[in-house]
N, CA and C atoms as an extended XYZ file, in Angstrom:
477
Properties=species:S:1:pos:R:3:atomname:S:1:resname:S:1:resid:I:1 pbc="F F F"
N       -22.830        8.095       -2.644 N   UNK     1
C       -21.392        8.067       -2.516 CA  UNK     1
C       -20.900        6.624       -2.674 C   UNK     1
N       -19.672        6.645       -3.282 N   UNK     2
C       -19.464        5.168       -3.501 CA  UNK     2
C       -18.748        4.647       -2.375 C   UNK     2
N       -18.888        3.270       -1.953 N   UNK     3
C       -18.028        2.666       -1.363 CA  UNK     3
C       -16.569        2.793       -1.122 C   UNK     3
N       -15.853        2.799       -0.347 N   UNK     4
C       -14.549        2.230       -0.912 CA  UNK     4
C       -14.325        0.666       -1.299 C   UNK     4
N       -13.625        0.759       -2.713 N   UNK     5
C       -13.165       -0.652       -3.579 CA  UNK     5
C       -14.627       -1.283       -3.834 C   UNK     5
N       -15.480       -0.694       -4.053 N   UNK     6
C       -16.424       -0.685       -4.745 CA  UNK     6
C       -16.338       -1.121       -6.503 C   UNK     6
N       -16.478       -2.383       -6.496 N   UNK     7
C       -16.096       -3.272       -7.675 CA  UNK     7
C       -17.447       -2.748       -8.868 C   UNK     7
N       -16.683       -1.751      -10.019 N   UNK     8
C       -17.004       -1.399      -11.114 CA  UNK     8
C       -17.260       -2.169      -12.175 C   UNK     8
N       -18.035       -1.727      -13.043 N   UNK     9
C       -17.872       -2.360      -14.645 CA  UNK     9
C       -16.589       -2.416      -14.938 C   UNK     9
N       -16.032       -3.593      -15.101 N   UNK    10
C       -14.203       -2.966      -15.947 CA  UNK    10
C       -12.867       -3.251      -14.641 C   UNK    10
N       -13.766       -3.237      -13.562 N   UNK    11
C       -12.642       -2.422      -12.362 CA  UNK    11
C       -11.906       -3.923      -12.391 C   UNK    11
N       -10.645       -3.904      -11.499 N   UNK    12
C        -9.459       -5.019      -11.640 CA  UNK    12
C        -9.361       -5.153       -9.994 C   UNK    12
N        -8.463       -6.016       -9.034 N   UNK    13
C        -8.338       -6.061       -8.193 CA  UNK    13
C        -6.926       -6.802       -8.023 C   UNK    13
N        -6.352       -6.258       -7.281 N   UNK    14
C        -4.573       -6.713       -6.864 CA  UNK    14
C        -4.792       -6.939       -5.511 C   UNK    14
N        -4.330       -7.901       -5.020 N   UNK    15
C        -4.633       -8.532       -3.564 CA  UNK    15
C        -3.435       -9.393       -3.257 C   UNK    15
N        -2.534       -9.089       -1.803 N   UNK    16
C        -1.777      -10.396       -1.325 CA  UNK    16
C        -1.870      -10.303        0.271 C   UNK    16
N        -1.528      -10.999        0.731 N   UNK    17
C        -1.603      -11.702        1.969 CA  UNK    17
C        -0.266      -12.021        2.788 C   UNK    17
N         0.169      -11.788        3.928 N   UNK    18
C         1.802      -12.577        4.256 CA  UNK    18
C         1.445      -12.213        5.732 C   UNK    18
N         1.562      -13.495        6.167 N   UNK    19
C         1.866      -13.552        7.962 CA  UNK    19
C         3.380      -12.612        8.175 C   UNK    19
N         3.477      -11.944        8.993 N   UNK    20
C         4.334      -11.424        9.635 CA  UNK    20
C         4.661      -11.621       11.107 C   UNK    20
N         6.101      -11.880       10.990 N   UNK    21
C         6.123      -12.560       12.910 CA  UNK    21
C         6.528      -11.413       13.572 C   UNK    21
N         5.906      -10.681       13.493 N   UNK    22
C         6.079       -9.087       14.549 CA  UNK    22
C         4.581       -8.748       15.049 C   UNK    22
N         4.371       -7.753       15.909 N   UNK    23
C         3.158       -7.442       16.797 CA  UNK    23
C         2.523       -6.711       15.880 C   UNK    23
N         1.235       -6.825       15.940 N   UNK    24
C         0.062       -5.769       14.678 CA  UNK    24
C         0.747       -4.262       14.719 C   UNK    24
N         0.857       -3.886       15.570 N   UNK    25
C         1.203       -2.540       16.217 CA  UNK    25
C         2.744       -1.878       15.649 C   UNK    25
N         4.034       -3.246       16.119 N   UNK    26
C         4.672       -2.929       15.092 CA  UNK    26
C         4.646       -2.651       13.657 C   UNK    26
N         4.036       -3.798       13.140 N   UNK    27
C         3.919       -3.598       11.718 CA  UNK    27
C         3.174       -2.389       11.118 C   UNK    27
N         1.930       -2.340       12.132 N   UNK    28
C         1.080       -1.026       11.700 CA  UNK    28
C         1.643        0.027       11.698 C   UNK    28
N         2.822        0.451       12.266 N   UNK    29
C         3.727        1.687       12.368 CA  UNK    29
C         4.276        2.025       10.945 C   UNK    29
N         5.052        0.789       10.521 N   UNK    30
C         5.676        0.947        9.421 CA  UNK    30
C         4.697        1.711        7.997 C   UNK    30
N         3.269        1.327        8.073 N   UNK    31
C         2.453        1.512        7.120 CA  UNK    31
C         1.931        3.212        7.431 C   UNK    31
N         1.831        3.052        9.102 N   UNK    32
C         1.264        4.466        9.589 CA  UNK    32
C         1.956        5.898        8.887 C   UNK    32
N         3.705        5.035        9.234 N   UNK    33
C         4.631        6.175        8.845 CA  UNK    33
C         4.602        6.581        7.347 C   UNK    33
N         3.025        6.860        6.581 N   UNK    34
C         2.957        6.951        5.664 CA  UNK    34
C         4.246        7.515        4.559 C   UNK    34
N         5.372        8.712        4.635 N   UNK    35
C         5.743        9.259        3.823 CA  UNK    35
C         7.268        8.517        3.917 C   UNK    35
N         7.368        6.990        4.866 N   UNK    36
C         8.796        6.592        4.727 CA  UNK    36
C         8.921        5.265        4.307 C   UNK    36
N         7.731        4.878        3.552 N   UNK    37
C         7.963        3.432        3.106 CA  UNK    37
C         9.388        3.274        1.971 C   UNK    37
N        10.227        4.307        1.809 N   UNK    38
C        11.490        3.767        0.466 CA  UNK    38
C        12.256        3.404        1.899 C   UNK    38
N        11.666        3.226        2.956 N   UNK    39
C        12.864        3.115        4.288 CA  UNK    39
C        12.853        1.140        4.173 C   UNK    39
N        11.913        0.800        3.636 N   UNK    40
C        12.010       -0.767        3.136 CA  UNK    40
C        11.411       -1.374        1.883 C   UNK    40
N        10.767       -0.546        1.406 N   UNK    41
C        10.088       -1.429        0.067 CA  UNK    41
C        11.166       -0.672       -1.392 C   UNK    41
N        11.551       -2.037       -1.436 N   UNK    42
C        12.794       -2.277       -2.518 CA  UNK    42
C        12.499       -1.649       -3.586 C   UNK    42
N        11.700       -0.925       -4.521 N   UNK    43
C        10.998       -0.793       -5.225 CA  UNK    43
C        10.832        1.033       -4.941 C   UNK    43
N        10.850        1.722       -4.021 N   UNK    44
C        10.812        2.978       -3.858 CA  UNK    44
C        12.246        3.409       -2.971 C   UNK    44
N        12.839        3.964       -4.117 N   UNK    45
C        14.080        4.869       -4.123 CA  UNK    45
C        14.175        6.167       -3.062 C   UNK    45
N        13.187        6.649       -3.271 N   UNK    46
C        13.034        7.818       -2.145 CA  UNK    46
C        11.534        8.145       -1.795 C   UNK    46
N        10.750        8.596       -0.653 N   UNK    47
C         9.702        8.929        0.186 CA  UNK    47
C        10.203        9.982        0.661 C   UNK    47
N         8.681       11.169        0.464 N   UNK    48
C         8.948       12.647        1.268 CA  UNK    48
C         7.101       12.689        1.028 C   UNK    48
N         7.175       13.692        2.658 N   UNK    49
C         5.552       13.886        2.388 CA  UNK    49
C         5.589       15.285        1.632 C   UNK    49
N         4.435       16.107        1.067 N   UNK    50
C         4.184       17.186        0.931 CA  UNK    50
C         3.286       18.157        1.430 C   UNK    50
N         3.512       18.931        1.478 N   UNK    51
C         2.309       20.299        1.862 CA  UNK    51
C         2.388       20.142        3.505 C   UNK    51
N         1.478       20.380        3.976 N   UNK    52
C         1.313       20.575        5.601 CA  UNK    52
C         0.439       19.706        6.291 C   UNK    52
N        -0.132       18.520        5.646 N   UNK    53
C        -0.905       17.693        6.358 CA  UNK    53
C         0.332       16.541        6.740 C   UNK    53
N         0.266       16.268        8.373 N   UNK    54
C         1.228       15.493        8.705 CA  UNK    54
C         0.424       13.842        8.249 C   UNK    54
N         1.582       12.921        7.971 N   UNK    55
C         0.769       11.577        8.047 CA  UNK    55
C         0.661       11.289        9.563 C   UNK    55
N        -0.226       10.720       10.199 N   UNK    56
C        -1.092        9.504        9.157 CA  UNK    56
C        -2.543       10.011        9.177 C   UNK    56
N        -2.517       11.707        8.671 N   UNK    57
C        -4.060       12.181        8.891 CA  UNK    57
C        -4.310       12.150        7.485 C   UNK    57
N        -5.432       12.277        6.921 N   UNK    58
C        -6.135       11.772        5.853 CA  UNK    58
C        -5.859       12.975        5.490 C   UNK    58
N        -5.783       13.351        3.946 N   UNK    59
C        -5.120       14.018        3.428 CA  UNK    59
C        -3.540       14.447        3.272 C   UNK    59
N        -2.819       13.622        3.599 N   UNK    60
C        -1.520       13.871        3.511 CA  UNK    60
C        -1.388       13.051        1.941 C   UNK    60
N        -0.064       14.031        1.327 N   UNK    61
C         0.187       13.616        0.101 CA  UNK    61
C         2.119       13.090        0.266 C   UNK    61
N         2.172       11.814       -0.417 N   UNK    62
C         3.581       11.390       -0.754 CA  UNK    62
C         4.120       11.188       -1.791 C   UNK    62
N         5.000       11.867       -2.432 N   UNK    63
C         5.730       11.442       -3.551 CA  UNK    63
C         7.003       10.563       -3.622 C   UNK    63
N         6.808        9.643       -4.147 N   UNK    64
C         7.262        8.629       -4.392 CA  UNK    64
C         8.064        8.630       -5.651 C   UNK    64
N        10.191        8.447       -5.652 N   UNK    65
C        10.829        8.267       -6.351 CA  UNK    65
C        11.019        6.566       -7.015 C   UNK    65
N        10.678        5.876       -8.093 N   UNK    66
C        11.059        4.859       -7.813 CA  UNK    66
C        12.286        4.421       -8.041 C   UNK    66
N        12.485        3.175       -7.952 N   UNK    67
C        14.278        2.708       -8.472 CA  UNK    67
C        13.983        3.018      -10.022 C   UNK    67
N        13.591        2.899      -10.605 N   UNK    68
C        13.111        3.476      -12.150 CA  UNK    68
C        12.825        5.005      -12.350 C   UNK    68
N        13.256        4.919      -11.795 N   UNK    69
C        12.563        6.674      -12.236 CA  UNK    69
C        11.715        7.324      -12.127 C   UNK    69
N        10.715        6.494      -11.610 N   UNK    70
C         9.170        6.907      -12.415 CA  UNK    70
C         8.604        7.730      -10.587 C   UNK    70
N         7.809        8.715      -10.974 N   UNK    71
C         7.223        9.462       -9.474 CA  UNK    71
C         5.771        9.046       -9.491 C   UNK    71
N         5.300        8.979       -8.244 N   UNK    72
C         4.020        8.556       -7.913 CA  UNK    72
C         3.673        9.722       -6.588 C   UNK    72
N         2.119       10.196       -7.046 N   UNK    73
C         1.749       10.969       -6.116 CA  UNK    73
C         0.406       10.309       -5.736 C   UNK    73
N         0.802        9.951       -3.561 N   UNK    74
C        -0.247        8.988       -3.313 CA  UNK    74
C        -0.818        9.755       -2.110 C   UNK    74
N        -2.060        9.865       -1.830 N   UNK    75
C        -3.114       10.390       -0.943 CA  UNK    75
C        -4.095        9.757       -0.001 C   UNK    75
N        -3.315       10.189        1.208 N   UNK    76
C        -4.309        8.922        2.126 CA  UNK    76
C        -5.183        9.236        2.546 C   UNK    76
N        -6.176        8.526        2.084 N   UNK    77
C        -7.706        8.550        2.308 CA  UNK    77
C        -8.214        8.702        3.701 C   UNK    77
N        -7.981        7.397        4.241 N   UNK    78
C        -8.298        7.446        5.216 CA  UNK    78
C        -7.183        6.319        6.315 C   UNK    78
N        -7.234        6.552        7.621 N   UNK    79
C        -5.944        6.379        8.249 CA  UNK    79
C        -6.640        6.132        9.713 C   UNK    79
N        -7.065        4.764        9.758 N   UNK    80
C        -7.425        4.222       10.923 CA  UNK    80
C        -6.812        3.170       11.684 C   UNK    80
N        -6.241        3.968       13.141 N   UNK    81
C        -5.434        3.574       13.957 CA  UNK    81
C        -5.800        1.842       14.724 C   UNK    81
N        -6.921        2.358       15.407 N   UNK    82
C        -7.713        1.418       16.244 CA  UNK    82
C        -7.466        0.152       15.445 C   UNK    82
N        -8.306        0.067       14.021 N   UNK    83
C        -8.478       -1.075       13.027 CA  UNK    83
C        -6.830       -1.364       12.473 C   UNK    83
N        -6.142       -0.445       12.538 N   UNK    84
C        -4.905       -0.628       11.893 CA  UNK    84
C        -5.266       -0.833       10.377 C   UNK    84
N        -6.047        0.220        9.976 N   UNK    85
C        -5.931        0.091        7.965 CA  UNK    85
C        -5.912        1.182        7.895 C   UNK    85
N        -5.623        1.405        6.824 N   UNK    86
C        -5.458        3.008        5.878 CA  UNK    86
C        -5.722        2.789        4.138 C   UNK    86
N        -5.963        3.421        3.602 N   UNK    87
C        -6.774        3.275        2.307 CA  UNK    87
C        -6.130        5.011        1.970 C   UNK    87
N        -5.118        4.915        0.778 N   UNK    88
C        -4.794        5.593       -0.366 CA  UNK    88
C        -5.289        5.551       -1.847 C   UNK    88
N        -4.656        6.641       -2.398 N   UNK    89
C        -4.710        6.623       -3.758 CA  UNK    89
C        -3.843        6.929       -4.209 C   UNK    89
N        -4.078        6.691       -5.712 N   UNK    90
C        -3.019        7.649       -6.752 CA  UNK    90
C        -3.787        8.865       -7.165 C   UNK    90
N        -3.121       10.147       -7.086 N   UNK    91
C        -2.950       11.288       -7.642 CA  UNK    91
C        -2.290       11.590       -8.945 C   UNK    91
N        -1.026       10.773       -9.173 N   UNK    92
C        -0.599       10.651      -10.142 CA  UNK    92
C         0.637        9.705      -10.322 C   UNK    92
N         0.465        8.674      -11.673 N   UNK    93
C         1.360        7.589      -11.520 CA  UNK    93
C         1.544        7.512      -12.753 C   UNK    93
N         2.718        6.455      -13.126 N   UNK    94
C         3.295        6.107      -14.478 CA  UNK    94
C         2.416        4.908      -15.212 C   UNK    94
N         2.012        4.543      -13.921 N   UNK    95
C         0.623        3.582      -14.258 CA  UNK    95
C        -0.536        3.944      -15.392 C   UNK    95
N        -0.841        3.123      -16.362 N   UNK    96
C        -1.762        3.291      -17.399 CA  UNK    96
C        -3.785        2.798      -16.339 C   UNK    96
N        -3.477        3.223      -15.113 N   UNK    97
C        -4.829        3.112      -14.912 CA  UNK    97
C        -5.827        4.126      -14.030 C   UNK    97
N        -6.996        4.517      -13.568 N   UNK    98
C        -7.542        5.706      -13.078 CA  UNK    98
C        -7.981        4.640      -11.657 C   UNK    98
N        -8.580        6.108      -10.586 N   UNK    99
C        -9.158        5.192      -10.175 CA  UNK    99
C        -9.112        4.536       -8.740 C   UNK    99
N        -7.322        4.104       -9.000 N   UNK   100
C        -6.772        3.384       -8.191 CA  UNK   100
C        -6.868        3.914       -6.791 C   UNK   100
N        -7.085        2.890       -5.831 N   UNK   101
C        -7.517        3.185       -4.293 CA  UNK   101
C        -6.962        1.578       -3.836 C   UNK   101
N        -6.081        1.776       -2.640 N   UNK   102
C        -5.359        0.840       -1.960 CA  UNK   102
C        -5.480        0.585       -0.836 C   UNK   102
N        -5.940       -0.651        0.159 N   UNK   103
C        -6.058       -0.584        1.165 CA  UNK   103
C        -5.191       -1.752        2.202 C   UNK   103
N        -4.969       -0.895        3.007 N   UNK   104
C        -4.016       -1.704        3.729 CA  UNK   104
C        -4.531       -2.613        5.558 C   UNK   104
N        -4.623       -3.917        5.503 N   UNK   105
C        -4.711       -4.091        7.211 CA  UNK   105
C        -4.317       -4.974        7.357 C   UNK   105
N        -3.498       -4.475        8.890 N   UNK   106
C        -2.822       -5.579        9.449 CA  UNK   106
C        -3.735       -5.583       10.684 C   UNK   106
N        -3.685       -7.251       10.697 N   UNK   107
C        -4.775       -8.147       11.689 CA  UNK   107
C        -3.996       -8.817       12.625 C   UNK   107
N        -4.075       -9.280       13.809 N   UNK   108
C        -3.591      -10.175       14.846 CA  UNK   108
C        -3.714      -11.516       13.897 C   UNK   108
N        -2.138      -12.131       13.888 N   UNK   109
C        -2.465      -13.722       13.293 CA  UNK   109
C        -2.631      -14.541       14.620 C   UNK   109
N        -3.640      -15.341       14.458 N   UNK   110
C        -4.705      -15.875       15.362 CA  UNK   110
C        -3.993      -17.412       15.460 C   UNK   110
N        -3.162      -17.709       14.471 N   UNK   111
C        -2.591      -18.744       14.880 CA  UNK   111
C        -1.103      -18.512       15.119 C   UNK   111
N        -0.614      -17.773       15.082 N   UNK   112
C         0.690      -17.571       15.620 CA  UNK   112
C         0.645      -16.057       16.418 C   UNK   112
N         1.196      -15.870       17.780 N   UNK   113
C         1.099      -15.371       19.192 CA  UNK   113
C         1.955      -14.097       18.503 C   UNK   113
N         1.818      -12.863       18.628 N   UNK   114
C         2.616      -11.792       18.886 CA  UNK   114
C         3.089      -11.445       16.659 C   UNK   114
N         2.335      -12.132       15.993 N   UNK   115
C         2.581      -12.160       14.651 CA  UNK   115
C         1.378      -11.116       14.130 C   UNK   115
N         1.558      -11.349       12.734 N   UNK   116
C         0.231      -10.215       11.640 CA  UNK   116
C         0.178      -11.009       10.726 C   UNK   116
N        -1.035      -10.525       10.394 N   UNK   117
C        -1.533      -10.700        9.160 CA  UNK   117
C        -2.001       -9.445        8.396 C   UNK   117
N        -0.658       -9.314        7.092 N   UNK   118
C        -1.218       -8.434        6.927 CA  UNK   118
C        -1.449       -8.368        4.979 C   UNK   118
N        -3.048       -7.751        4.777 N   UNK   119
C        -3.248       -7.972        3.597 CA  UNK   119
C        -3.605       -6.256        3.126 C   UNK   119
N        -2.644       -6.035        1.891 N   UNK   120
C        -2.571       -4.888        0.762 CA  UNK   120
C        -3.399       -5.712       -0.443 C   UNK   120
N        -4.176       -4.510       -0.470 N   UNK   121
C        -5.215       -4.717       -2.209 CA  UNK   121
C        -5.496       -3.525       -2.560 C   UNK   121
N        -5.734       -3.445       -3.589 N   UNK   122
C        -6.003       -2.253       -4.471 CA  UNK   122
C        -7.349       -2.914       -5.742 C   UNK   122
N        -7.916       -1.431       -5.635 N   UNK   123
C        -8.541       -1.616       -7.072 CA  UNK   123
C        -8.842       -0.758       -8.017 C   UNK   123
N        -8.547       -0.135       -9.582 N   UNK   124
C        -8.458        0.176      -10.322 CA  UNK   124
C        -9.377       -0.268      -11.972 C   UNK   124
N        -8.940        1.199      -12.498 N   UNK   125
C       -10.239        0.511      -13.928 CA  UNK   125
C        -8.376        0.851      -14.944 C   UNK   125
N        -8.326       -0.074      -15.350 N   UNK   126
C        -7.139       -0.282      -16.618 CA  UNK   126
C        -7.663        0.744      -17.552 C   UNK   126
N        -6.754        1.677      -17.708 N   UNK   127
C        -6.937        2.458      -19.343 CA  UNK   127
C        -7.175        1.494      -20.276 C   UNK   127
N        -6.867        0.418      -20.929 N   UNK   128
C        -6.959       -0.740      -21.708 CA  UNK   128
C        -7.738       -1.918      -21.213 C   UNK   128
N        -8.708       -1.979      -21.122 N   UNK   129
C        -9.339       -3.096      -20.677 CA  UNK   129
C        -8.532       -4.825      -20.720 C   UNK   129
N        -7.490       -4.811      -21.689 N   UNK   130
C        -6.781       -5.731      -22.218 CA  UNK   130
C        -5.743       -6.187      -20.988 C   UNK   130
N        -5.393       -5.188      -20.540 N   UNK   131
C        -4.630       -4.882      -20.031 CA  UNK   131
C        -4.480       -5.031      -18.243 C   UNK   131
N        -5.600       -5.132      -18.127 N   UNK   132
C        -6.379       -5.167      -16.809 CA  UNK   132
C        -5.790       -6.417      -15.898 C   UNK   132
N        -5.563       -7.984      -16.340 N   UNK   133
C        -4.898       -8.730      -15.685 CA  UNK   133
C        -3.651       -8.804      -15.266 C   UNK   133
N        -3.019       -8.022      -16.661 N   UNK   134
C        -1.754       -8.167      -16.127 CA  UNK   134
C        -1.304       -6.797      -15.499 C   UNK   134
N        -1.652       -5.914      -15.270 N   UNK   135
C        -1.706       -4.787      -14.462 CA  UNK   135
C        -1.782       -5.329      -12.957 C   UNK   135
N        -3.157       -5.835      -12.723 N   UNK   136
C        -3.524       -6.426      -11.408 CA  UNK   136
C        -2.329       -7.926      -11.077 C   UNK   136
N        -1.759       -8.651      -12.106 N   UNK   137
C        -0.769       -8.834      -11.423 CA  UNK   137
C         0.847       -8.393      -11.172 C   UNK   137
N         1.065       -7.473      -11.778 N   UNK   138
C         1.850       -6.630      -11.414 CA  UNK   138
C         1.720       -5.757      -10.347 C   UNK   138
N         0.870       -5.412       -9.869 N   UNK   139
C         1.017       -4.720       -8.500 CA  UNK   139
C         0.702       -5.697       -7.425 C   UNK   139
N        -0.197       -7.049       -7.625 N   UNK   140
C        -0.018       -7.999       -6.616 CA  UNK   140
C         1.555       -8.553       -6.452 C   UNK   140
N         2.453       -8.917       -7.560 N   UNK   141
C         3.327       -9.711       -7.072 CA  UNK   141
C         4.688       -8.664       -6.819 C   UNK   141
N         4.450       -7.602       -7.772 N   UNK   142
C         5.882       -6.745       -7.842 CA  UNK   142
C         5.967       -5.614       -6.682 C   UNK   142
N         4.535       -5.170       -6.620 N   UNK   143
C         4.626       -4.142       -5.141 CA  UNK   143
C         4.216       -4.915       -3.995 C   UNK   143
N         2.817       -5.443       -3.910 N   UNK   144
C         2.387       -5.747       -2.175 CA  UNK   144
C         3.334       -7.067       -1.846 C   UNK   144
N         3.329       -8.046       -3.162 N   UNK   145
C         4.475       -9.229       -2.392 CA  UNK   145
C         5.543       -9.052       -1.814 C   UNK   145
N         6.189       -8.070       -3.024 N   UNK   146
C         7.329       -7.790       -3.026 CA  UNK   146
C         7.689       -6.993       -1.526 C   UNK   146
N         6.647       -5.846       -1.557 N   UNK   147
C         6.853       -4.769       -0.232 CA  UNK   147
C         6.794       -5.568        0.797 C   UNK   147
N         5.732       -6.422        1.013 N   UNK   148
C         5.116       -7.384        2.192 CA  UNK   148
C         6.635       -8.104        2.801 C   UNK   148
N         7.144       -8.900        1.627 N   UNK   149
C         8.559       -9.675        2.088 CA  UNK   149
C         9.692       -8.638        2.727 C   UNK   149
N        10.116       -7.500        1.766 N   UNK   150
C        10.488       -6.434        2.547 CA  UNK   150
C        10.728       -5.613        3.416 C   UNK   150
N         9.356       -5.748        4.134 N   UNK   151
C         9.099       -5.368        5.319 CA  UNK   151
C         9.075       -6.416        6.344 C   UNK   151
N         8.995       -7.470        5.944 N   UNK   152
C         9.424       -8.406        7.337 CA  UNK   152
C        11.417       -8.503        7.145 C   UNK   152
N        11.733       -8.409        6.178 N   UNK   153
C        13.199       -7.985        6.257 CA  UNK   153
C        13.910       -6.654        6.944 C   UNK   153
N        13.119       -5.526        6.955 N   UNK   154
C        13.482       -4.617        7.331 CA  UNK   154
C        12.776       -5.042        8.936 C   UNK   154
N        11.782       -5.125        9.268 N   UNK   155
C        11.821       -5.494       10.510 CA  UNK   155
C        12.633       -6.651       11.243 C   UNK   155
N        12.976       -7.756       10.640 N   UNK   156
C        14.148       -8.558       11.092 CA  UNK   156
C        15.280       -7.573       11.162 C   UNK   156
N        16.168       -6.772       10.268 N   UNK   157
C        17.274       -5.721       10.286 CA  UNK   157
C        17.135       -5.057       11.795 C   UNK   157
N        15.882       -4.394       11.764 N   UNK   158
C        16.196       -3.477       12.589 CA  UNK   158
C        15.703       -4.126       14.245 C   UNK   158
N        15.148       -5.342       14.335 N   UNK   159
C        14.903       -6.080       15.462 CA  UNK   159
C        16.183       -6.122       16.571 C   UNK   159
């Protein structure tokens, strides 16, 4: 059985990082509440879960409207509280790549009191091998940066 993000022939990797000045616990909520992330990441228009698995149990499915148009069907793997990570996929995306598996954890920041650290990565095999860098930075800077900043905005809002 393979790993998870188990680095392939071909495979790509999207990775970012952002201290957050809120409690692990807060932040981990926002990610937990798997099927309501368009509730802050600028970038998704609308969130609804489907079928009958509630989040944040493994197997729950979300479809995802974006501000573009485009739908994404994502499946959470696995959904661990204690550690505060969870690890999805795509089911189906507008994305030209297979594959794709995303993992999310937020950590106690160790130098700042009552803050996170929290790091989103993904990894994927590019339909186009060509294609593969700039894929991986498009979902580093346009989704996890982008979402990451987002979500410390929406948690400032609603503070």
């Amino acid at each position: 059985m393979r790993e998870l993000h188990e680095v392939t022939a071909g495979s790509e990797t999207a990775k970012a990082s952002q201290s957050i000045p809120y409690h692990p616990d807060r932040v981990w909520q926002a990610f937990a509440d798997f099927g309501t992330i368009a509730a802050w990441h600028p970038l998704i228009a609308a969130s609804t879960l489907e079928g009958s698995t509630p989040a944040p149990r493994p197997g729950a499915v979300r479809l995802l409207n974006t501000t573009s148009q485009d739908d994404i069907r994502e499946e959470l793997v696995t959904c661990d509280a204690a550690r505060r990570r969870l690890t999805y996929r795509f089911l189906s995306s507008p994305f030209p790549v297979s594959g794709y598996l995303a993992t999310v954890d937020v950590l106690p920041d160790a130098d700042r009191p009552d803050s996170s650290i929290v790091t989103w990565q993904a990894t994927f095999l590019p339909d186009t091998p060509a294609q593969g860098p700039e894929l991986a930075t498009m979902f580093t800077k346009e989704v996890f940066t982008t979402g990451l900043a987002a979500l410390t905005d929406h948690l400032n809002a609603t503070s």
